[in-house]
C-alpha positions as a Markdown table, in Angstrom:
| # | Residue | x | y | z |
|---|---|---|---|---|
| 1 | Unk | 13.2 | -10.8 | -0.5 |
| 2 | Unk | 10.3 | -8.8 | -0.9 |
| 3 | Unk | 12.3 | -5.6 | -0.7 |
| 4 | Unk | 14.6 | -6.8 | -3.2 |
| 5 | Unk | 11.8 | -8.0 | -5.7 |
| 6 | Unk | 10.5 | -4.2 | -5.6 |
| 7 | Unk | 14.3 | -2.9 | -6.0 |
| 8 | Unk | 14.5 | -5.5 | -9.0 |
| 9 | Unk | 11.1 | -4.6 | -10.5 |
| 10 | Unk | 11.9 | -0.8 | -10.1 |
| 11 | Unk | 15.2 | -0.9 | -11.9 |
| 12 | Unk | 14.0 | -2.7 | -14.4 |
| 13 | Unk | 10.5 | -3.0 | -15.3 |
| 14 | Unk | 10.7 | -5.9 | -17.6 |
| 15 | Unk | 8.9 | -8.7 | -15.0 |
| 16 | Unk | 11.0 | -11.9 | -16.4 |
| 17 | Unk | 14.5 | -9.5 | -15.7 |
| 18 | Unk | 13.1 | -8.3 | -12.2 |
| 19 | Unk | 12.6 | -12.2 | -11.7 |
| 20 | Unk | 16.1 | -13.3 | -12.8 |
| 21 | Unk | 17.6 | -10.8 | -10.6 |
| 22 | Unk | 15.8 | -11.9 | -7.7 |
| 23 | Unk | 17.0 | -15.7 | -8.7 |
| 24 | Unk | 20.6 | -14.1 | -8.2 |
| 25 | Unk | 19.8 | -12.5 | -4.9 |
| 26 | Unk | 18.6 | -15.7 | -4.0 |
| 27 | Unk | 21.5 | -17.5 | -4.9 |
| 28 | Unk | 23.7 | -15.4 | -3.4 |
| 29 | Unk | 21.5 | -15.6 | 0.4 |
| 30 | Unk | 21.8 | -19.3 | -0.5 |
| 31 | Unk | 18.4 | -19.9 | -0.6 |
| 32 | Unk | 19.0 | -22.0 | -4.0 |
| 33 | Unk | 15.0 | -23.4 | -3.5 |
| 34 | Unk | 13.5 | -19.7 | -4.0 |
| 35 | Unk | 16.1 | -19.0 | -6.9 |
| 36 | Unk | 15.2 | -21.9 | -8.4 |
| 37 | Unk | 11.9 | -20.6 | -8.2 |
| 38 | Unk | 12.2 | -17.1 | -9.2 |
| 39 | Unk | 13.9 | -18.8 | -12.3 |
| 40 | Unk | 11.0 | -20.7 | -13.2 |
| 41 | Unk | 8.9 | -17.5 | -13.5 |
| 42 | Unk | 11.8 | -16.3 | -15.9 |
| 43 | Unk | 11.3 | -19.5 | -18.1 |
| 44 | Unk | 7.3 | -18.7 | -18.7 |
| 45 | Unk | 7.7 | -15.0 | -18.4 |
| 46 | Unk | 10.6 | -15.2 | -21.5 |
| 47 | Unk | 13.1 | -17.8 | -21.7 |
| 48 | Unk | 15.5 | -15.9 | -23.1 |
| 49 | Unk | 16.7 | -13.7 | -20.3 |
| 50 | Unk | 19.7 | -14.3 | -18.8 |
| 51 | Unk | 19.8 | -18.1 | -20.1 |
| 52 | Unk | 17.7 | -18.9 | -17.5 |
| 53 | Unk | 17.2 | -22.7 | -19.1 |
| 54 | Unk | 21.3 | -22.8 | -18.3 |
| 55 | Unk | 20.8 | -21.7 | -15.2 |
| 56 | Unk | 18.0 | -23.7 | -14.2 |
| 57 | Unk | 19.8 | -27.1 | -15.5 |
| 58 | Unk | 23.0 | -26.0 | -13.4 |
| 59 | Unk | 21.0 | -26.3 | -10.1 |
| 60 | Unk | 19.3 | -28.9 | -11.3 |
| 61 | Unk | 22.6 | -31.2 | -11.7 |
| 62 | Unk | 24.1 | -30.1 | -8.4 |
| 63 | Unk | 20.8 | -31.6 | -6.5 |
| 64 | Unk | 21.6 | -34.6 | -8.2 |
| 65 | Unk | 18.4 | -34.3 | -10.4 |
| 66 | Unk | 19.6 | -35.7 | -13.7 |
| 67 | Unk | 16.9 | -36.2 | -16.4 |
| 68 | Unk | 15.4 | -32.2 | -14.8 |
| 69 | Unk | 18.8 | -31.3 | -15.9 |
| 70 | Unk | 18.8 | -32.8 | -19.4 |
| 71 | Unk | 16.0 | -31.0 | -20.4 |
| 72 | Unk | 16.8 | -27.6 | -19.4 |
| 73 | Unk | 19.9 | -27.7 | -21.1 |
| 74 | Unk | 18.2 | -29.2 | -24.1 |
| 75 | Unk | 16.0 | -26.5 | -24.0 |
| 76 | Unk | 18.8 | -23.8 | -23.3 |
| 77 | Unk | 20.4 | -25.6 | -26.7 |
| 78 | Unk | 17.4 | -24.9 | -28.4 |
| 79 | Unk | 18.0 | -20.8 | -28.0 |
| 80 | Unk | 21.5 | -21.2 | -28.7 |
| 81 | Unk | 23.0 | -24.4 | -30.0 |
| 82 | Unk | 26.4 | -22.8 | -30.2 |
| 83 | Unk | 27.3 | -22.4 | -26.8 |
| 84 | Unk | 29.8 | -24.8 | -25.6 |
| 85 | Unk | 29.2 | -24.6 | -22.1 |
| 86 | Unk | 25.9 | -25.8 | -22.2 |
| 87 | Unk | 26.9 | -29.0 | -24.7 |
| 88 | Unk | 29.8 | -29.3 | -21.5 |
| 89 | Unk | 27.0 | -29.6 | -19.0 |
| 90 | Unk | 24.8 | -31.9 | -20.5 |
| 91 | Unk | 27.8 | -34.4 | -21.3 |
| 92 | Unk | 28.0 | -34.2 | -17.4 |
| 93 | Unk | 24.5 | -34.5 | -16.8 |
| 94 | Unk | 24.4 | -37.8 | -19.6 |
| 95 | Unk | 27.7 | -39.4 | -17.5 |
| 96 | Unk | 26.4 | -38.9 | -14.3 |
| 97 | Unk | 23.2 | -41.1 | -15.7 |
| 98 | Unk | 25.1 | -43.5 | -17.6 |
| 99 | Unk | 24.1 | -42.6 | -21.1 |
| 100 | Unk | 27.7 | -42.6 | -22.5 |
| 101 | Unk | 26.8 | -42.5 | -25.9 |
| 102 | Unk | 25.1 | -39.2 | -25.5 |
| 103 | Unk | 27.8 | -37.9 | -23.2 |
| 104 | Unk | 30.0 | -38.5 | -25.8 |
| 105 | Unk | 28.2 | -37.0 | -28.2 |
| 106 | Unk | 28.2 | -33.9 | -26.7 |
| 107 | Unk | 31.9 | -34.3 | -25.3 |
| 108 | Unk | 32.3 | -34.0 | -28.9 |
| 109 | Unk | 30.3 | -31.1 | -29.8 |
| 110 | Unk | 32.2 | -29.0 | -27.0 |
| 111 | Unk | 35.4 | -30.0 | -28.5 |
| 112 | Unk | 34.5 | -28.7 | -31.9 |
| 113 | Unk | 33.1 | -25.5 | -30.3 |
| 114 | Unk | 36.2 | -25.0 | -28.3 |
| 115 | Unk | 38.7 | -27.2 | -29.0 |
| 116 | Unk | 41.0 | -25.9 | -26.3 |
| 117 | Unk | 39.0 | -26.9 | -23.7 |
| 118 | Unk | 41.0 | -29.3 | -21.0 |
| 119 | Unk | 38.1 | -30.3 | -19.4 |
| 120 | Unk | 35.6 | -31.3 | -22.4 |
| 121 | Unk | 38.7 | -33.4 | -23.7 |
| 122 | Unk | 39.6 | -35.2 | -20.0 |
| 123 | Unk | 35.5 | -36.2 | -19.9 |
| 124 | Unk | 35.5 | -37.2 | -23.4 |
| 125 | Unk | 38.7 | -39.9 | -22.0 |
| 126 | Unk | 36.8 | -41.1 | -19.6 |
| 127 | Unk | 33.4 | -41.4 | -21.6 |
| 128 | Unk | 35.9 | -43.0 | -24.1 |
| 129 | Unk | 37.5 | -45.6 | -21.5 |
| 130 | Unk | 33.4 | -46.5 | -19.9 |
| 131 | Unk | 32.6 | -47.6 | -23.7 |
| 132 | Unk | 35.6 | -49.7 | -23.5 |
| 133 | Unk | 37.4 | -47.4 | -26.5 |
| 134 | Unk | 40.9 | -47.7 | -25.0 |
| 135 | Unk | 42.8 | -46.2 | -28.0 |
| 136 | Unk | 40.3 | -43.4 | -28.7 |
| 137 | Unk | 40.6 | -42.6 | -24.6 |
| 138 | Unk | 44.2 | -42.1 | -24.5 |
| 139 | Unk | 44.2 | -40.0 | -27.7 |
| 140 | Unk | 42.0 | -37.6 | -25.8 |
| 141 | Unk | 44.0 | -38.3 | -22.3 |
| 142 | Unk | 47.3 | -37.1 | -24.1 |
| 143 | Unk | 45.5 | -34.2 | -26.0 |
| 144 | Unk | 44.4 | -33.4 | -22.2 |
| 145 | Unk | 47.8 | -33.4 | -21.1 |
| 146 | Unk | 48.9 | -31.6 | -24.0 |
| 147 | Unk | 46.6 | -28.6 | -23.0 |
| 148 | Unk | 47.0 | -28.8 | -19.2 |
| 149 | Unk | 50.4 | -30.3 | -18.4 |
| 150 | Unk | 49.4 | -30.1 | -14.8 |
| 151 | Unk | 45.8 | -31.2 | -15.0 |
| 152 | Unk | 47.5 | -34.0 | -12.4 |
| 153 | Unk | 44.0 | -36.5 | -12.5 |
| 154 | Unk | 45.2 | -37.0 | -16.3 |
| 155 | Unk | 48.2 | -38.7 | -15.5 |
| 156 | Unk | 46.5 | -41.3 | -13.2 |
| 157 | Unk | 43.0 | -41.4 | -16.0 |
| 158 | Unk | 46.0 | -42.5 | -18.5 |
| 159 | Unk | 47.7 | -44.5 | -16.5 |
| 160 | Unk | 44.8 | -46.7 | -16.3 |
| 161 | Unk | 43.9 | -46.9 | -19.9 |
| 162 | Unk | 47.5 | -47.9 | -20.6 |
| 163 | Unk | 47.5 | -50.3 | -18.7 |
| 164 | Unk | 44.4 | -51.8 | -20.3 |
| 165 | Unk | 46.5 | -51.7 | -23.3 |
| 166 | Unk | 49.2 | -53.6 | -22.2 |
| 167 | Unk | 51.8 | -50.5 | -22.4 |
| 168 | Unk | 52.9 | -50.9 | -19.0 |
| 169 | Unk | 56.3 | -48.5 | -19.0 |
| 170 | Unk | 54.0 | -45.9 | -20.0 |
| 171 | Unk | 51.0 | -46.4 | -17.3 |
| 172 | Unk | 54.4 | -46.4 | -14.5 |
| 173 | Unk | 55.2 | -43.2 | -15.9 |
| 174 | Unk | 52.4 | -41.4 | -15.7 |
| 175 | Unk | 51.4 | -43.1 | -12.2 |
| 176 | Unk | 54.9 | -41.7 | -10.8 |
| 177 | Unk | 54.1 | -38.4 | -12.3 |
| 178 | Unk | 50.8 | -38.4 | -10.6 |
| 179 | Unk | 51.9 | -39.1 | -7.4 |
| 180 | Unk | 54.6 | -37.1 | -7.5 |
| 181 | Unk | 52.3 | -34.0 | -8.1 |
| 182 | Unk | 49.4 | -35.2 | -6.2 |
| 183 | Unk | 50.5 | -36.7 | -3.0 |
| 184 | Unk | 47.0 | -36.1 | -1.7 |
| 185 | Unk | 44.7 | -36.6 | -4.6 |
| 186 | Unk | 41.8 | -38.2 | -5.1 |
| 187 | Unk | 43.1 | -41.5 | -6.9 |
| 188 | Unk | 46.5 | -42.2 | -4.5 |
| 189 | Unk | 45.3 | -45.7 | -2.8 |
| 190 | Unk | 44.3 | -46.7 | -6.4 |
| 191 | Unk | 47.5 | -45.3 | -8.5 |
| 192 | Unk | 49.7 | -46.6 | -5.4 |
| 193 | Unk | 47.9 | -50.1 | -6.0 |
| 194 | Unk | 48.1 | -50.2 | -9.6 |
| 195 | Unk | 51.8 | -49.4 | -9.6 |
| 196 | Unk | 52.5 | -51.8 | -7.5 |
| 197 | Unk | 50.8 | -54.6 | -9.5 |
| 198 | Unk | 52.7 | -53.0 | -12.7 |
């Protein structure tokens, strides 16, 4: 990595860039620990390059390393507050911990960034359905659907929340049309045992 360090340093003098580019090489010997390392230098050289807060939370929530996460991308929010990727990835981070009122939150702030967004809409649902918001979850489940007619886990996510509202011909509908286009998905023993009990 030396070599590449010196290649990185000579195309571009600026030390945090050389750095960042050296995170990448890393990355892509997948050697994420030295990335992760050459990143940190980025982040005290100038935190600005190449998002390198983003970046840094992204490997962060891979490992598994929640609250390390949370901060980078609070701190990557602090450069650029607008940037609805980095709102997406903390309301992952804040599920994945169990703070659903902050993963709503910024469920929220993704959707109002970029309202098209499938996925910001189908965690919102399911942030929605953990706080026990029925209603509000299969508003956002149906505007899921809307978006990504086949995003197939929606049909089972809904199925589920119907059923907690009692509208049983819907939840069999959307548990047919699940595994009918998912044969193999990840939710088959549970939509198979929930239609079965419908």
């Amino acid at each position: 990595a030396e070599m590449e360090f010196t290649a990185a340093l000579t195309a571009n003098p600026d030390m945090a860039t050389a750095f960042f580019e050296l995170g990448q090489v890393y990355e892509r010997m997948g050697k994420p620990g030295a990335a992760a390392a050459a990143y940190r230098e980025v982040a005290q050289l100038n935190p600005h390059v190449g998002n390198v807060s983003t970046r840094l939370g992204e490997m962060a929530l891979r490992d598994g390393k929640l609250d390390l996460a949370i901060s980078y991308f609070k701190k990557a929010l602090e450069w650029d507050s607008e940037q609805f990727m980095i709102h997406f990835h903390l309301a992952n981070a804040y599920q994945k911990r169990g703070n659903l009122v902050e993963a709503a939150d910024a469920c929220q702030q993704v959707i109002k960034l970029f309202p098209v967004l499938f996925d910001a809409r189908y965690n919102f649902g399911i942030v929605l359905f953990r706080q026990g918001r029925f209603a509000d979850a299969e508003k956002e489940l149906e505007a899921t659907l809307n978006l990504n007619p086949r995003f197939t886990n929606t049909h089972y996510q809904l199925a589920v929340v119907q059923n907690k509202l009692g509208k049983k011909p819907d939840a069999r509908k959307h548990l047919e049309e699940y595994l009918k286009n998912a044969p193999e998905g990840e939710f088959v023993a549970d939509a198979k045992k929930l239609l079965a009990s419908l």
